[in-house]
C-alpha positions in Angstrom: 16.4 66.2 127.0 17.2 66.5 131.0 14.8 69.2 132.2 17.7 69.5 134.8 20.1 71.1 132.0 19.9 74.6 131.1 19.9 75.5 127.6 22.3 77.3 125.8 20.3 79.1 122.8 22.2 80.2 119.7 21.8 80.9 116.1 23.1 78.9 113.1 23.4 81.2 109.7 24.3 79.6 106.6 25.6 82.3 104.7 25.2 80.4 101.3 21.5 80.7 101.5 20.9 84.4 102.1 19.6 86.7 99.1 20.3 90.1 100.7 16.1 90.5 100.6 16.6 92.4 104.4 13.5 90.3 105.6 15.1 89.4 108.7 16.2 93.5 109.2 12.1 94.4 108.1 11.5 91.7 111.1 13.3 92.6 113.6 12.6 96.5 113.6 8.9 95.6 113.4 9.0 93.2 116.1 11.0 95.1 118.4 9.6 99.1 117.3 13.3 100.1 115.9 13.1 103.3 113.6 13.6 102.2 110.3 15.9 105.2 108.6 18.1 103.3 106.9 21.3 104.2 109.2 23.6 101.4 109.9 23.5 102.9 113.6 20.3 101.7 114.0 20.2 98.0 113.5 20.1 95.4 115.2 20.8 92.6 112.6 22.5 93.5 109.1 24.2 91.9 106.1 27.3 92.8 104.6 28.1 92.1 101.3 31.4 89.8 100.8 31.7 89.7 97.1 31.1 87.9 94.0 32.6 84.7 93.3 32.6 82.7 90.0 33.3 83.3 86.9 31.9 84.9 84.3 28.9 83.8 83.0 28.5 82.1 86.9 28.7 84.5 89.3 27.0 84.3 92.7 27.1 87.1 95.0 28.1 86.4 98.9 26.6 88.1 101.6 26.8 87.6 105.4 24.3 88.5 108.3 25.6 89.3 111.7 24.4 90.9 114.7 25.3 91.0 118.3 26.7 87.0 119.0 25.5 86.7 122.3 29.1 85.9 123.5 29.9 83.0 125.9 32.4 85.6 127.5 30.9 89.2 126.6 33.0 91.8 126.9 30.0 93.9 127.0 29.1 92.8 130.4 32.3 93.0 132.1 32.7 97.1 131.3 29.2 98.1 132.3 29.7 100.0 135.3 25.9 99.9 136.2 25.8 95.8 135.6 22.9 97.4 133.0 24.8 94.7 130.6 24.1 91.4 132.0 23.9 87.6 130.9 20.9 85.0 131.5 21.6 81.7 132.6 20.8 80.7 129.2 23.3 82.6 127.4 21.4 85.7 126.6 23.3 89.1 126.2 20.8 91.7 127.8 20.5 95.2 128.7 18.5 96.3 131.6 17.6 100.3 129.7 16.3 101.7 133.0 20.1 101.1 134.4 21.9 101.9 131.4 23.5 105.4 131.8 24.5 105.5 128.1 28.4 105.6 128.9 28.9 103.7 125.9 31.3 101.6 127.6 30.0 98.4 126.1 29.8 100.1 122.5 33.8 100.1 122.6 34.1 96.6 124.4 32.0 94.7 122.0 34.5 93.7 118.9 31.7 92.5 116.3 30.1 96.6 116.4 26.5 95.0 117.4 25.7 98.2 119.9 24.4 101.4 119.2 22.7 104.3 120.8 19.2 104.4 119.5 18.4 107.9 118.8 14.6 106.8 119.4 15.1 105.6 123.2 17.9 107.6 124.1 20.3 104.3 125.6 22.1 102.0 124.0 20.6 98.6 121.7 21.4 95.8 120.2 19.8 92.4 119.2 18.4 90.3 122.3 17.3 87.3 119.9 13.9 88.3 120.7 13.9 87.2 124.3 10.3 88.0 124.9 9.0 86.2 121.8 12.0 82.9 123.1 10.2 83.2 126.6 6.4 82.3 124.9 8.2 79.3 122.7 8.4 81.5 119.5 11.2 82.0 117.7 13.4 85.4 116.9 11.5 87.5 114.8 14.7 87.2 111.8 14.4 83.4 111.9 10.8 83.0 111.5 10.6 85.6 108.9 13.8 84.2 106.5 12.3 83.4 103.5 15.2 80.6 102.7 15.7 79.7 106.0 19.3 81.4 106.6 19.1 81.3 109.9 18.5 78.6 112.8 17.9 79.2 116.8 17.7 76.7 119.3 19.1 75.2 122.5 22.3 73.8 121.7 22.3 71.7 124.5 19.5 69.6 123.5 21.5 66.9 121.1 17.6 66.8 119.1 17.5 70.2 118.2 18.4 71.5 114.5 21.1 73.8 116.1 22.8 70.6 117.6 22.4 68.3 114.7 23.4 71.0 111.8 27.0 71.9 114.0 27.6 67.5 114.3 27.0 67.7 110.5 28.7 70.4 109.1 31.8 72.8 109.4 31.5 75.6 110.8 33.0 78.9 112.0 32.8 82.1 114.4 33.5 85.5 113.7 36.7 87.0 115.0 37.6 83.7 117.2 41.0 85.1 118.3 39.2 87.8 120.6 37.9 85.3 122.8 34.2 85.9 123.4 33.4 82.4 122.6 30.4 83.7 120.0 26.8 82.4 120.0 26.4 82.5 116.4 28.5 79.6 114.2 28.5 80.2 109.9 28.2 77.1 108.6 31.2 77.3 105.9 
């Protein structure tokens, strides 16, 4: 890959493989010092259940992890009256919590429900696909803890990462396309 190009990172999730086992949720609040309670409020990833499918005797169960989708066109970062929402050149949805004045502006802008006001720090949250652990070559804290490998992060524009190939290969989909965020997450279907 051109050194010259700037990467896009996102995140793969093939729905069909997850197990509901929360590893990726245990990961992330470790990893980033979120109070586990057991609220909703307070996560940054989570998986909803979609269902069972089958028939009797063959049932499978359906689940889906989401989190904030590190939009291509985050609506996040257009309310923010303190530009404490901001985008990196790489795609990353971030929030600077020494600006944020907790207006909870970008709460009611996002359409996938990925922010919340921690009741730990006292401004608002949501996922940042680990930036710090991305900046020393690591991987999120969900993706290298998925036990059967539901998730996959890379640079999507390097055409030899897994990211690349597994979107030439398979189809795929992104939640709620009709808003117009242009998501960084894609479900394989």
């Amino acid at each position: 890959m051109s050194e010259n190009k700037k990467k896009r990172w996102v995140m793969v999730i093939d729905p069909r493989k997850c197990i509901d086992c929360k590893a990726c949720d245990v990961a992330c609040k470790r990893e980033n010092g979120v109070e586990a309670n057991g609220d909703r409020d307070t996560y940054r990833n989570w998986i909803t259940s979609k269902g069972v499918e089958g028939t009797f005797p063959y049932l499978k169960q359906r689940f889906e992890p989401s989190q904030c989708q590190h939009c291509d066109n985050p609506p996040c970062v257009k309310v923010c009256p303190t530009t404490a929402s901001r985008q990196t050149p790489e795609g990353l949805v971030e929030i600077d919590y020494k600006r944020c004045i907790v207006c909870a502006a970008c709460i009611l802008a996002c359409p996938y429900d990925a922010r919340y006001k921690s009741a730990q720090t006292k401004v608002i949250d949501k996922c940042t696909f680990c930036s710090h652990r991305i900046a020393k070559g690591k991987l999120p804290a969900c993706v290298d803890t998925c036990p059967t490998k539901v998730r996959i992060f890379g640079d999507l524009n390097d055409p030899d990462s897994e990211v690349f190939r597994l979107l030439a290969r398979h189809h795929y989909r992104v939640l709620q396309p009709e808003q117009g965020t242009k998501p960084s997450l894609f479900y394989i279907s």
